[in-house]
C-alpha positions as CSV (number, residue, x, y, z in Angstrom):
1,X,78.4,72.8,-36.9
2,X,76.5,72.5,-39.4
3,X,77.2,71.5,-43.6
4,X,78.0,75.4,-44.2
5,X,80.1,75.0,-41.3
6,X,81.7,71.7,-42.4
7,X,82.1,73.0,-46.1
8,X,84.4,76.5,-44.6
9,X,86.9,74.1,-43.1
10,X,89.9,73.5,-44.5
11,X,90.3,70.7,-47.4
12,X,91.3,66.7,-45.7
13,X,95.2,66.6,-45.7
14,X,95.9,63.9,-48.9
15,X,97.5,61.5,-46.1
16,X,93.8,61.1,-44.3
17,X,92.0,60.8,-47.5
18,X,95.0,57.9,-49.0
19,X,94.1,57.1,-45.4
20,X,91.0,56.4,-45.2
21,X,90.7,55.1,-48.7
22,X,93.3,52.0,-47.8
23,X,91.3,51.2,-44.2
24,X,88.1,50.5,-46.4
25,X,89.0,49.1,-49.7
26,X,91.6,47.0,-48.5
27,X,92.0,46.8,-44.5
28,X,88.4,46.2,-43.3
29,X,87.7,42.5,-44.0
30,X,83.2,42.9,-44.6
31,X,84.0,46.2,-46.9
32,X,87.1,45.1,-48.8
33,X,85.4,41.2,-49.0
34,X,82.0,43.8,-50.8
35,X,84.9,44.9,-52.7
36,X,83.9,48.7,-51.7
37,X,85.5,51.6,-53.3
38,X,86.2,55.1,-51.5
39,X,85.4,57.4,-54.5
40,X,84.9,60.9,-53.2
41,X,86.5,62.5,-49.7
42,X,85.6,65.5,-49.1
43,X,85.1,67.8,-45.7
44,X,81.1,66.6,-45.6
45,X,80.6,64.2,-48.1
46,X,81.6,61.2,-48.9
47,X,80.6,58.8,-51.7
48,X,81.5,55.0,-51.7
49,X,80.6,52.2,-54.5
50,X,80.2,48.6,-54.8
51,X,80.0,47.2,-58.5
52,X,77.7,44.1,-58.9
53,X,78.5,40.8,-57.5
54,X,75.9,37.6,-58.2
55,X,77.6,36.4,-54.7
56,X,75.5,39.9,-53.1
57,X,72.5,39.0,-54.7
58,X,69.1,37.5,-53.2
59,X,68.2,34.1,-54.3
60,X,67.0,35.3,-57.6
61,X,70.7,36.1,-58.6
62,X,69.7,39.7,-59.9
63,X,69.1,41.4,-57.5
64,X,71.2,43.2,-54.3
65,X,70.3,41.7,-50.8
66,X,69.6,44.9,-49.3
67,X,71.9,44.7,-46.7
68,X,74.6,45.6,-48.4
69,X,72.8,49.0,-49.4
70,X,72.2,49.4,-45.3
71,X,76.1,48.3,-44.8
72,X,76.8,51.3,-47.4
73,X,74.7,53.8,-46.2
74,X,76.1,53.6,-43.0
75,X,79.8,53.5,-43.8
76,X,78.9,56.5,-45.8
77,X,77.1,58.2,-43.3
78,X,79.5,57.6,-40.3
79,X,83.2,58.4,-42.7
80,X,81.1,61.6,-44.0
81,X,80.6,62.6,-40.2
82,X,84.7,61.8,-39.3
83,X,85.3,64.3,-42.5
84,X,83.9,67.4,-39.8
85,X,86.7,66.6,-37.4
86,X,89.3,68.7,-37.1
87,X,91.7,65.8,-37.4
88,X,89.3,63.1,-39.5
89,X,92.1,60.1,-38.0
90,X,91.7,60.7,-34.2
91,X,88.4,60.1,-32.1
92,X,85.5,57.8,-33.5
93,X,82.1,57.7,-34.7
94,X,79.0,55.2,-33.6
95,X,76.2,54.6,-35.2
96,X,72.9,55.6,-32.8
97,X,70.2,55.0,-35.2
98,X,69.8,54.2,-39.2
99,X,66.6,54.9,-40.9
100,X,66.8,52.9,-44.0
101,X,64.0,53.4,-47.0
102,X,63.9,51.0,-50.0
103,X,62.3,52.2,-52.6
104,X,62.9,49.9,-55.3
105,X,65.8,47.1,-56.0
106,X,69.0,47.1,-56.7
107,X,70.6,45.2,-59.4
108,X,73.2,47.2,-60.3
109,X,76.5,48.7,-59.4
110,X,75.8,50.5,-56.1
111,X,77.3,54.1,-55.1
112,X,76.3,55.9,-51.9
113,X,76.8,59.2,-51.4
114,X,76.8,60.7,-47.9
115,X,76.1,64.5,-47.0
116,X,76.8,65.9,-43.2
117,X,73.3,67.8,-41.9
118,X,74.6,68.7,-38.5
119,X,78.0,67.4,-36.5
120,X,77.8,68.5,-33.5
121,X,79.8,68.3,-29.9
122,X,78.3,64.3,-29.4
123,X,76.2,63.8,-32.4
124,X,76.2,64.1,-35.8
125,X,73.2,63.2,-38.5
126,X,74.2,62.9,-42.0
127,X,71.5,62.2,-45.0
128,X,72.3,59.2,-47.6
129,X,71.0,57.9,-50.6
130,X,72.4,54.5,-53.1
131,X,71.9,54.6,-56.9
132,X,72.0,51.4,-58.4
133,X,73.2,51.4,-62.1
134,X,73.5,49.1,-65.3
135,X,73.2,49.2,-68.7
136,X,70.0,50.7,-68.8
137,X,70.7,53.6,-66.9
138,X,70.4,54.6,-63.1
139,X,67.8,55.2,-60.2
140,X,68.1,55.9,-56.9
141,X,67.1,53.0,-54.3
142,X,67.5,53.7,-51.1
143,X,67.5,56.9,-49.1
144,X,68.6,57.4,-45.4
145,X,69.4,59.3,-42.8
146,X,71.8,58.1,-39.8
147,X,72.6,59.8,-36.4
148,X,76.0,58.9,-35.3
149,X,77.9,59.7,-31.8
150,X,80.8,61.3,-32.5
151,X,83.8,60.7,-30.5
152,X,85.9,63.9,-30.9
């Protein structure tokens, strides 16, 4: 199916979403220790943020090892592609490849938002992109685009 397909499904149940939002931000030990919130859950999209942390920064102290961009674009990428199952909760999802593009740093909060392109019967591709923001404003620094197997 693809993100028209994904979009005519019916809306998550509020228990998968509450669900999913207490696995990440305080279950999984990396993504709860990046402090990572689940900010949008929706059937094909899903967006994620971590605010700024000196102890995520490069030696310079400013600015985000990128890493932690990679880490959230494939969270994002992989929770966006559990959002097309029927039942989000049962089955799992794999990442097969991540194609990761930096385009300038980050040293800012960090929000990912994650967009399903295709989820098929074994594999899904989803398209992701990070904005870093401060006081001076925003700008996007990383776009992606991960294929995932999908464990229905």
């Amino acid at each position: 199916m693809d993100e028209e397909d994904v979009a005519d499904m019916e809306p998550l149940p509020a228990e998968a979403v509450s669900l999913i939002e207490r696995r990440i931000e305080e279950e999984h030990g990396y993504l709860s220790w990046l402090n990572t919130s689940v900010d949008v859950v929706e059937r094909g999209r899903m967006v994620l943020s971590i605010p700024f942390d000196r102890k995520l920064t490069n030696a310079d102290g400013r600015t985000i090892h990128g890493g932690v961009a990679a880490t959230l674009i494939d969270t994002a990428g992989g929770l966006a592609q559990r959002t097309a199952f029927e039942d989000p909760l049962s089955g799992g999802v794999a990442t097969v490849n991540l194609n990761t593009n930096y385009l300038r740093p980050a040293n800012g909060d960090l929000e990912a938002e994650a967009t399903v392109v295709r989820s098929g019967g074994s594999i899904g591709v989803s398209e992701m992109s990070v904005t870093s923001t401060t006081e001076n404003g925003s700008s996007e620094v990383v776009v992606g685009q991960g294929s995932f197997r999908l464990f229905r």
